[in-house]
C-alpha positions, 0 to 999 in steps of 0.5 A: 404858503410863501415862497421867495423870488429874488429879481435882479435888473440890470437898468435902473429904469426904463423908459416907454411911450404910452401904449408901446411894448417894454422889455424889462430885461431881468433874472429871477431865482425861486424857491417856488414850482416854475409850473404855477409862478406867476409874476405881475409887473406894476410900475409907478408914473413919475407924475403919480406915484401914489396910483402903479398900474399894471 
C-alpha cells in the first residue's frame, strides 16, 4: 500500500560540521496512519553526490 507524504522546507540547505546534530526544520502532510510513519532523512555530500548517507 502507498501512501503520499508531502514535505515542505523552508531553507534550501543546511550546513553542519561532521558528527553535530542538524535541525532540518520542515512540515509534512499525509495520508498515512501517524502511528506507523516513519521517515528516513538521507542527504547527499556536495563532494560525493553519487553515495547519500543516512
Amino acid at each position: 500500500c502507498v501512501r503520499a507524504l508531502e514535505v515542505t522546507v523552508s531553507q534550501s540547505s543546511v550546513q553542519v560540521a561532521r558528527g553535530q546534530a542538524a535541525v532540518l526544520p520542515c512540515t509534512f502532510t499525509t495520508s498515512a496512519a501517524l502511528n506507523n510513519l516513519y521517515i528516513i532523512w538521507m542527504v547527499t555530500p556536495l563532494a560525493n553526490a553519487n553515495q547519500p548517507e543516512q
